[in-house]
C-alpha positions as CSV (number, residue, x, y, z in Angstrom):
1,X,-18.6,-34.9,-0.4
2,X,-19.8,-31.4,0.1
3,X,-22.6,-30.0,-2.3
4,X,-20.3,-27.2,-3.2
5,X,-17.4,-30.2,-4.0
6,X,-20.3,-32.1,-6.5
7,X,-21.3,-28.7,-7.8
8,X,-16.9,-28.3,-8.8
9,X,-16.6,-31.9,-9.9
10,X,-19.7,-31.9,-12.4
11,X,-18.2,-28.4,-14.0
12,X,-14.5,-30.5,-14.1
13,X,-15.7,-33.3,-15.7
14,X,-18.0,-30.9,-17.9
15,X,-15.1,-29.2,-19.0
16,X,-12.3,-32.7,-19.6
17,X,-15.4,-34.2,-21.7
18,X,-16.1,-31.0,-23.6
19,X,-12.3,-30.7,-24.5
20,X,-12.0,-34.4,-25.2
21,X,-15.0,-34.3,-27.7
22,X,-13.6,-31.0,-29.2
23,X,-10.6,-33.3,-30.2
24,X,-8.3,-31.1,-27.9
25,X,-4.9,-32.5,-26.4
26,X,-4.5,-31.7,-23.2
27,X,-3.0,-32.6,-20.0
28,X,-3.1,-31.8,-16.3
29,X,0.3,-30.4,-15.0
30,X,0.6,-31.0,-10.9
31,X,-1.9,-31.6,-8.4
32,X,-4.4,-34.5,-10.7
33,X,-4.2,-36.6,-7.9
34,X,-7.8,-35.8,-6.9
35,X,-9.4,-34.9,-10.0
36,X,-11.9,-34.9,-11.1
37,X,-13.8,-35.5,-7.7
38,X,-11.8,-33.4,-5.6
39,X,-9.0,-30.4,-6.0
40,X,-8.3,-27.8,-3.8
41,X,-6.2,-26.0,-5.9
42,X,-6.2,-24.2,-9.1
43,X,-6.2,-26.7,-12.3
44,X,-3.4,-25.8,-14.2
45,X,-3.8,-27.5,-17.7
46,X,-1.4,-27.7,-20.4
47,X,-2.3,-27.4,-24.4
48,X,-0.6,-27.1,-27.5
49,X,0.5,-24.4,-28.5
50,X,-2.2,-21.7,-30.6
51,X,-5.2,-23.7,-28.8
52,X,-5.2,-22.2,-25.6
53,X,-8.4,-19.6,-27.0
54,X,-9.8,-22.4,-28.5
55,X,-9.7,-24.2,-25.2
56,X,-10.9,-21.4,-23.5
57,X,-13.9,-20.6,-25.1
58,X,-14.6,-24.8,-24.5
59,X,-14.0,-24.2,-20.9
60,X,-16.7,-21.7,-20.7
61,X,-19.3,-23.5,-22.6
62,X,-19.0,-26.3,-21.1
63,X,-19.2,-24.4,-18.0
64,X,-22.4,-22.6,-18.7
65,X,-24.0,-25.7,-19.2
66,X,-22.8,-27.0,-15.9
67,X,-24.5,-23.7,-14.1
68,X,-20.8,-21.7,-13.6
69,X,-20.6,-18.5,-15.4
70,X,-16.6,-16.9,-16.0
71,X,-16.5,-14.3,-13.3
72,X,-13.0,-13.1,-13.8
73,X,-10.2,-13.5,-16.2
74,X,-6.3,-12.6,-16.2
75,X,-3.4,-12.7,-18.4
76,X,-0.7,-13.9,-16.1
77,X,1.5,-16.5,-17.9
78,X,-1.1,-18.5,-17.8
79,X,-4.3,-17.2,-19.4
80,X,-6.2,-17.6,-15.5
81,X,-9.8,-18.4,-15.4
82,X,-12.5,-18.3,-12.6
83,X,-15.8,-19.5,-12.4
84,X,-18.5,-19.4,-10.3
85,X,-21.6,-21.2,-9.9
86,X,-25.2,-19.7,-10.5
87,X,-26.5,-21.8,-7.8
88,X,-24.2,-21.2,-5.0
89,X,-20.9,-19.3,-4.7
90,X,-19.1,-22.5,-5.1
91,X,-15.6,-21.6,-7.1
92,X,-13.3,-23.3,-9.6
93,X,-9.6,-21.5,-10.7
94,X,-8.5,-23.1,-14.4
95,X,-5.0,-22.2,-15.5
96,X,-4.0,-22.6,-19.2
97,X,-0.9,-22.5,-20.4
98,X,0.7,-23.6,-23.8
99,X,4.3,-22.9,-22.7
100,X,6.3,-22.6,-19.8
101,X,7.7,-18.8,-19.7
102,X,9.4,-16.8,-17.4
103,X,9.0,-12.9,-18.2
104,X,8.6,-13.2,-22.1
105,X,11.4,-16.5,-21.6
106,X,10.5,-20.4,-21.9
107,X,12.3,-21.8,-18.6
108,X,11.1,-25.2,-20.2
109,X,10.7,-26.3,-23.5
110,X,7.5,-28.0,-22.8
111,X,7.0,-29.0,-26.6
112,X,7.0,-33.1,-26.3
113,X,5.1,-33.3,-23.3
114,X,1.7,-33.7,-24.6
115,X,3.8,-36.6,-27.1
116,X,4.5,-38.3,-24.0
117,X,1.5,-38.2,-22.3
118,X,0.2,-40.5,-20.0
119,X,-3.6,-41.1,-20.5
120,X,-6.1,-41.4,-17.4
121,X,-9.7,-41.6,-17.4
122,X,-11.0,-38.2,-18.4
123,X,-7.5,-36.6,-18.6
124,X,-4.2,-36.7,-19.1
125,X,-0.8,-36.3,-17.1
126,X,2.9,-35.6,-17.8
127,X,5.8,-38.1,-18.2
128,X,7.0,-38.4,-15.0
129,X,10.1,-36.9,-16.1
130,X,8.5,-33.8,-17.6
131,X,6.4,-33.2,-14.5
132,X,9.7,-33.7,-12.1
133,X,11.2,-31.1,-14.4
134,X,8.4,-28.6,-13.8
135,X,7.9,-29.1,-10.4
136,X,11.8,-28.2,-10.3
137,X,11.9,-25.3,-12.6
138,X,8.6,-23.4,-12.3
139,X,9.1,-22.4,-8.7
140,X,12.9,-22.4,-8.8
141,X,13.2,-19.9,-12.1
142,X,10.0,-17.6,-10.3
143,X,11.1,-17.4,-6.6
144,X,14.8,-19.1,-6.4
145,X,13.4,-21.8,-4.3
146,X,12.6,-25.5,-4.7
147,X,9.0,-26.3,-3.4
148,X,9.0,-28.3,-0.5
149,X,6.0,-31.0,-1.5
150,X,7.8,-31.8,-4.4
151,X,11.2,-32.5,-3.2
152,X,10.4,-36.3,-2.8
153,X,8.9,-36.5,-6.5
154,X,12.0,-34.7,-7.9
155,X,14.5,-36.7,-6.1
156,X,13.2,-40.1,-7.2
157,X,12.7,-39.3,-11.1
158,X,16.1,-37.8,-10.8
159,X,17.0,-40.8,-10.4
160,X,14.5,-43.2,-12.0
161,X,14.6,-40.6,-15.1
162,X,18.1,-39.5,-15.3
163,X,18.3,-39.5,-19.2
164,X,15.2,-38.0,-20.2
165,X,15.5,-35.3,-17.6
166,X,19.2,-34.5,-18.9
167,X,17.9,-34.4,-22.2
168,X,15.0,-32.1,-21.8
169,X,16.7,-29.5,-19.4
170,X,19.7,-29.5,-21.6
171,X,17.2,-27.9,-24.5
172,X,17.2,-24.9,-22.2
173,X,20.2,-24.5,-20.2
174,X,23.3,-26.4,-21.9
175,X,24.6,-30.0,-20.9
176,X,26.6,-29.4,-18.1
177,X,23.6,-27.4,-16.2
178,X,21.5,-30.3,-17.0
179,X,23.5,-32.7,-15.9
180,X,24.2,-30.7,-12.4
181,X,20.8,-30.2,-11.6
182,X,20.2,-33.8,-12.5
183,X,22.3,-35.2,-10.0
184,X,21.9,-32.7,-7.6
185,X,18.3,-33.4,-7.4
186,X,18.9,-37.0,-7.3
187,X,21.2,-36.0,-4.1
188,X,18.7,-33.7,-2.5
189,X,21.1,-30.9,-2.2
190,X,18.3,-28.4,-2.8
191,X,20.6,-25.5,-1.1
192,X,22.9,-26.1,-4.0
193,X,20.1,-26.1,-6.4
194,X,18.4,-23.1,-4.9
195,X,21.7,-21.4,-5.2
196,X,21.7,-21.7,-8.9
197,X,18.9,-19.9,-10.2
198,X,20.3,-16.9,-10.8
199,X,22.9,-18.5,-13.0
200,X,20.0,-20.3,-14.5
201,X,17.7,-17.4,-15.5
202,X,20.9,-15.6,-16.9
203,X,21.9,-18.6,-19.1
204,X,18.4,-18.7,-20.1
205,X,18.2,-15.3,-21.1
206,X,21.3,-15.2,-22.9
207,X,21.1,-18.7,-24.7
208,X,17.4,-17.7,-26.4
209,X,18.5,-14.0,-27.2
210,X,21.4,-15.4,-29.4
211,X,19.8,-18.0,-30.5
212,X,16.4,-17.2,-31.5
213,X,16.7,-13.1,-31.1
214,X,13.5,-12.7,-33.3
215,X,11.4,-15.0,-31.7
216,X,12.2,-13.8,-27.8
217,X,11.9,-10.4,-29.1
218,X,8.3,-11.0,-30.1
219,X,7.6,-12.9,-26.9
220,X,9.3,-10.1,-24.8
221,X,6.8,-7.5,-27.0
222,X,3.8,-9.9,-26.3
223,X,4.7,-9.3,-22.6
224,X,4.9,-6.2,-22.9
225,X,1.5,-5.6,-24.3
226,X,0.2,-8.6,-22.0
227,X,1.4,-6.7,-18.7
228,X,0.0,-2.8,-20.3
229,X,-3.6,-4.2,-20.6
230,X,-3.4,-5.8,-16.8
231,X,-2.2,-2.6,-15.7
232,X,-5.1,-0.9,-17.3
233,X,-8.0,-3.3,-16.5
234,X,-6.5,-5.2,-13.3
235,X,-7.8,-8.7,-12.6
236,X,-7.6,-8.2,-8.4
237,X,-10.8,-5.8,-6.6
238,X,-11.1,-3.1,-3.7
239,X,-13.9,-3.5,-1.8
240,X,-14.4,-1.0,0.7
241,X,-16.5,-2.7,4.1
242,X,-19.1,0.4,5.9
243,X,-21.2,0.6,9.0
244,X,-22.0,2.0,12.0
245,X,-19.6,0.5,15.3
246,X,-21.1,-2.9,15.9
247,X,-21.8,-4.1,12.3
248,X,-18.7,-6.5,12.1
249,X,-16.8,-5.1,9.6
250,X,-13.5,-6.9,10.7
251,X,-14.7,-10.2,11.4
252,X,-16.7,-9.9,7.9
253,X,-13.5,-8.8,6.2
254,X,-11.6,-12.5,7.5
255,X,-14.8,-14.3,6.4
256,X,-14.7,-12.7,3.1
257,X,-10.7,-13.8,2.6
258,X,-12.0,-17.0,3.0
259,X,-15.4,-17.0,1.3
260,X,-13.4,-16.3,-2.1
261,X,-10.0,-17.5,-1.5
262,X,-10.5,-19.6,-4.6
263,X,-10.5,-16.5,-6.6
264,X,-8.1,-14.2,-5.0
265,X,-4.9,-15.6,-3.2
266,X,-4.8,-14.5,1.0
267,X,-0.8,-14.1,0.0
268,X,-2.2,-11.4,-2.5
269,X,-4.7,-9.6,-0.9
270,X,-4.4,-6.9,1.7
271,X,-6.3,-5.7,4.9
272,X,-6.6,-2.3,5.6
273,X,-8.5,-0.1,8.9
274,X,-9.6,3.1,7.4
275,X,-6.7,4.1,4.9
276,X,-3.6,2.5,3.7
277,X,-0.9,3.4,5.9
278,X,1.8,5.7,4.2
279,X,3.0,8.5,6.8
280,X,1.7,5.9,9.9
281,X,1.9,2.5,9.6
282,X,4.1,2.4,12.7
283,X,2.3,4.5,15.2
284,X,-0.9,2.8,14.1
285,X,0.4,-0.6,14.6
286,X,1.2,0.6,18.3
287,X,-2.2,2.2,18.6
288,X,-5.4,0.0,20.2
289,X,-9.2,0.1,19.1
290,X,-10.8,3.2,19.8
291,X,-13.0,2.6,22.9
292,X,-14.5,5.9,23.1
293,X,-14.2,7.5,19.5
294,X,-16.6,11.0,20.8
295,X,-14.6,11.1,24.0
296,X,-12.5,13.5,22.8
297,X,-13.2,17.5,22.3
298,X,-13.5,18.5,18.6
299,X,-10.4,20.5,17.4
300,X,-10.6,23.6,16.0
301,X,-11.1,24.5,12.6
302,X,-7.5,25.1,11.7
303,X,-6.3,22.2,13.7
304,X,-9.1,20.1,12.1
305,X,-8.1,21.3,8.4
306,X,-4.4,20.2,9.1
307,X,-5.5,17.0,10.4
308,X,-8.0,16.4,7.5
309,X,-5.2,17.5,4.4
310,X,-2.4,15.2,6.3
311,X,-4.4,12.0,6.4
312,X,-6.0,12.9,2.7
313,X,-2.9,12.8,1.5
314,X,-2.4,9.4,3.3
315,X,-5.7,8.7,1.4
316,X,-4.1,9.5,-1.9
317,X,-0.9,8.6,-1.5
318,X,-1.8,4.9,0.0
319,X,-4.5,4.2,-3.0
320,X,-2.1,4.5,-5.5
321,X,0.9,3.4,-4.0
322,X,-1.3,0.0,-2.2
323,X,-4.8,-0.6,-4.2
324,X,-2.8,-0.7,-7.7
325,X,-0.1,-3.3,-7.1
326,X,-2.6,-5.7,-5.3
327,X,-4.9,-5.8,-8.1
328,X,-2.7,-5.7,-10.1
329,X,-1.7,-9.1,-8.8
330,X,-5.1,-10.2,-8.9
331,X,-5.5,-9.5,-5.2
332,X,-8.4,-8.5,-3.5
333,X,-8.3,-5.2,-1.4
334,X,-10.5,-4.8,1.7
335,X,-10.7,-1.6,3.7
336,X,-12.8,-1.1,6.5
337,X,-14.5,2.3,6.6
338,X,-12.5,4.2,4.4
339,X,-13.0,7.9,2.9
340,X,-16.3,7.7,3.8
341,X,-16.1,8.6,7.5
342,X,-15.5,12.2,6.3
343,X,-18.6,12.1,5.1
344,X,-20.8,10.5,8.0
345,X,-18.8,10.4,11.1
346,X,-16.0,13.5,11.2
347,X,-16.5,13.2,15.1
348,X,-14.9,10.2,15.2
349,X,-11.6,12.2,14.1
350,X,-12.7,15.2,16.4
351,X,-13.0,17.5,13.4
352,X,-14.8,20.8,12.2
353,X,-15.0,19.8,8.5
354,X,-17.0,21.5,5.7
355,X,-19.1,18.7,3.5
356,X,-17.7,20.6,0.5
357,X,-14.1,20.1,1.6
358,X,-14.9,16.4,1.9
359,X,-16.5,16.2,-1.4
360,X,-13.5,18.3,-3.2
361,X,-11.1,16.0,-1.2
362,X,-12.9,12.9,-2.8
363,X,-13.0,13.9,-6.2
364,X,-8.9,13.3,-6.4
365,X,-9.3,9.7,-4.3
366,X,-9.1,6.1,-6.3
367,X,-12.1,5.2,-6.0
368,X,-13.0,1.4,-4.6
369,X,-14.8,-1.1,-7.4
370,X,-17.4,-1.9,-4.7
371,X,-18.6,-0.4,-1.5
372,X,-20.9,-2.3,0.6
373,X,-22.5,-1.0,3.9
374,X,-23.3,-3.8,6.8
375,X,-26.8,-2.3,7.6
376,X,-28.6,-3.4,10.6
377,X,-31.1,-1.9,13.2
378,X,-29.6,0.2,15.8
379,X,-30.7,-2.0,18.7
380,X,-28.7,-4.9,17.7
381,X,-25.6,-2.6,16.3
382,X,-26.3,-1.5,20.3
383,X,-26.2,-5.3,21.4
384,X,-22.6,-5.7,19.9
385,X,-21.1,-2.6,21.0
386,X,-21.7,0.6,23.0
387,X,-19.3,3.0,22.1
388,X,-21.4,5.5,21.0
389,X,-24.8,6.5,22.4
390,X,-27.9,4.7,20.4
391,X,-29.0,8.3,19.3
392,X,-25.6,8.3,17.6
393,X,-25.8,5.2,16.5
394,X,-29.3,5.4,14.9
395,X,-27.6,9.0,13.6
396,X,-24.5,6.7,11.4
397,X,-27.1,4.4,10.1
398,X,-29.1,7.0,8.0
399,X,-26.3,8.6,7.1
400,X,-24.7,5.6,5.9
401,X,-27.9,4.6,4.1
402,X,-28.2,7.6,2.7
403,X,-24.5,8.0,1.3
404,X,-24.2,3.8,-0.3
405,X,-27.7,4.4,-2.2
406,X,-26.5,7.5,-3.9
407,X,-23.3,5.5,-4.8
408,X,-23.4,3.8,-8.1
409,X,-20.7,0.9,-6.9
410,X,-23.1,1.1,-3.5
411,X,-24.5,-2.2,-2.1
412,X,-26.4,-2.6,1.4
413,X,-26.4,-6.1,3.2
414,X,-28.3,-7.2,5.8
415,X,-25.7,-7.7,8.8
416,X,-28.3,-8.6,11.7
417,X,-28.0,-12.2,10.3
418,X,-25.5,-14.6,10.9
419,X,-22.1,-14.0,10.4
420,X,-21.9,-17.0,7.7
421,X,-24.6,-15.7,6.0
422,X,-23.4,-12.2,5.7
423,X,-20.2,-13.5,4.3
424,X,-22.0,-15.5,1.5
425,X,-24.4,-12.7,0.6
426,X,-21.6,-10.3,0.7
427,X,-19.2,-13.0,-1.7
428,X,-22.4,-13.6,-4.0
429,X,-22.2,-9.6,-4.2
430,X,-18.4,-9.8,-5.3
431,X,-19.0,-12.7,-7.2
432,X,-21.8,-11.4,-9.7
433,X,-20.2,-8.0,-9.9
434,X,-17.3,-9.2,-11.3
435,X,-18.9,-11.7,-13.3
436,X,-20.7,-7.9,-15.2
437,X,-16.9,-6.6,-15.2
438,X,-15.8,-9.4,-16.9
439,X,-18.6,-9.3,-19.8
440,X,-18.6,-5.9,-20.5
441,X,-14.2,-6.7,-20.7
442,X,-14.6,-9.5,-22.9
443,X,-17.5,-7.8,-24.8
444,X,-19.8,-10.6,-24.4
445,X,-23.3,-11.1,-24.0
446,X,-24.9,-10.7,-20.4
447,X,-25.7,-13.0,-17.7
448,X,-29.3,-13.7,-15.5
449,X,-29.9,-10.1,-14.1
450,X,-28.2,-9.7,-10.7
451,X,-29.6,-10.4,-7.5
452,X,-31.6,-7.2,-6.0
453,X,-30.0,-4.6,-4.1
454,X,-30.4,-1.2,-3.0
455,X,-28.5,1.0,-5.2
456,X,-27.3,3.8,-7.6
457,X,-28.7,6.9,-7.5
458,X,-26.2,9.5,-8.8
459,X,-22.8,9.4,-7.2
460,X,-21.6,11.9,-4.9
């Protein structure tokens, strides 16, 4: 077992201990079949219902006694929960949930599971039946699709569990639903499942608005408020990657993807080369690396302020339209260069532009949570690539030096060291700023004092 792997099954065991000596009932959803020595998933946990704060505030106790700190938190259905280590940048994802809901509506009525429990070592799972049910429902209600690792599980306590399984879906969607999905599970005809579920979320839908109006009209106004507050403070980052040609901003960003796909999803996040693409996605797609980015003679000044107010629009435009949905998502945004090559390389885009045009131009731009330069001597920038004289080269790097210290979200790594270790500085970077994000959101005290950087002067 890897450190990083002790490090996550200490703080799991921490935490199943904590809540069992808090006298918390609790069970583990899908996925247990490792834990608590190995997961490589997110833990999603279910409690009863008005103790998933209480359970939360156990989590990250026993947590900080572990050595993990809560570096970000989101409301999704689940109240989400990630936590880092102080040693390391070793990462665990808790889910905790105290019903099954499907915007503002319960897909499942999940109230007898924890009843039927079955009891392991430090932790509990479902009834077989209940967890066949949610392995069926959870993904089927969300994306109209059965998953495909849990086909085999369905099938056989479709048929080992016919009864119970009848009974509990019935709760939700009426007898004759049940019993369908029932036997059509136990038949494998997942096409004919899968072709159900918009009939299923309707009869959802209509069965809990005439039934219990008051209560799904609450839930549907708890949503509501739920979904404001992500919109306002979303869980997911931008990061914006800097640096003179040879600093390995690409390869960095694919290490970083990696680094913290614990915390943010890859199927969330997004990649971006200098600007989101609004007005040309396709032309860039078509378009190769720049092999000679000075080659070129610099446009006029009227061609060069046409150029700059179409692709600041793109600037505008693509924050907004590409930086806000991610995040809000929890997904993490990483852009290489961005804005800032206004600002310390307009040759690159062959333009005459005025430093106060630039400045005005980024005073209307969404700004990124974090921008960190790759900083290394010019001789090994040189080493990598040779695109631009060294004069030039050594040029970018004090210009970039001098534009991330003045930056108040500015952060400058090291990037003549290994890749690997670039990454992990870089994620330890990510990792502790959010951890300050997510204190001064949840209003508590603060953690050990960051790790020393070069940064914040006033902002531009």
């Amino acid at each position: 077992m890897s450190a990083e792997a002790q490090e996550i099954s200490q703080l799991v065991r921490a935490v199943f201990r904590a809540w069992d000596q808090d006298g918390m009932a609790f069970l583990i959803l899908r996925n247990y079949e490792g834990l608590p020595d190995f997961t490589t998933n997110d833990i999603d946990v279910l409690v009863a219902p008005g103790q998933r704060r209480r359970a939360e505030q156990t989590l990250v106790a026993a947590a900080r006694e572990a050595g993990f700190r809560l570096h970000n938190r989101a409301e999704f259905m689940p109240v989400a929960l990630y936590l880092s280590s102080r040693r390391s940048h070793a990462q665990a994802h808790f889910d905790l949930f105290d019903a099954s809901k499907w915007r503002a509506f319960d897909f499942l009525g999940c109230q007898g599971f924890l009843e039927r429990r079955v009891r392991r070592e430090l932790f509990a799972v479902p009834h077989p039946a209940d967890e066949a049910a949610t392995s069926l429902l959870s993904f089927l209600i969300y994306t109209g699709r059965v998953k495909e690792k849990y086909r085999a599980f369905i099938t056989a306590q479709c048929r080992a569990e016919a009864a119970a399984m009848t009974k509990l879906l019935a709760q939700t969607y009426g007898a004759a639903r049940a019993r369908f999905l029932v036997a059509a599970g136990a038949e494998q005809r997942w096409t004919a499942i899968e072709s159900a579920a918009g009939a299923l979320r309707r009869t959802l839908i209509l069965r809990q608005l005439t039934r219990h109006p008051g209560r799904t009209l609450r839930s549907v106004l708890a949503d509501a408020k739920r979904l404001t507050l992500r919109f306002l403070r979303p869980p997911g980052l931008t990061v914006v990657l800097c640096g003179a040609d040879g600093c390995g901003k690409s390869t960095i960003a694919r290490v970083l993807m990696d680094e913290l796909s614990c915390t943010f999803s890859p199927l969330k996040g997004r990649h971006f080369h200098w600007k989101p693409p609004v007005f040309t996605a396709r032309r860039r797609a078509a378009r190769g690396p720049a092999t000679n980015p000075h080659g070129q003679p610099v446009r006029n000044r009227f061609a060069s302020l046409v150029y700059f107010l179409f692709h600041w629009l793109e600037f505008f435009l693509g924050s907004h339209l590409s930086f806000r949905p991610t995040t809000f998502r929890g997904g993490l945004v990483l852009i290489d260069r961005y804005y800032y090559d206004f600002f310390v390389d307009p040759g690159r885009y062959r333009l005459q532009l005025s430093p106060g045009l630039a400045r005005l131009g980024y005073a209307f731009l969404k700004k990124p949570d974090l921008v960190i330069l790759l900083d290394a001597p010019a001789e090994v920038l040189q080493s990598r690539k040779q695109e631009v004289p060294r004069p030039e080269t050594e040029r970018q790097c004090r210009a970039y030096r001098a534009l991330v210290s003045r930056l108040p979200n500015g952060r400058i790594i090291d990037a003549a060291q290994p890749i690997e270790k670039v990454g992990a500085d870089i994620a330890r970077v990510i990792l502790d700023y959010m951890a300050e994000r997510t204190q001064r959101r949840l209003g508590t005290r603060p953690g050990p004092p960051l790790p020393e950087t070069e940064r914040a002067k006033p902002p531009l």
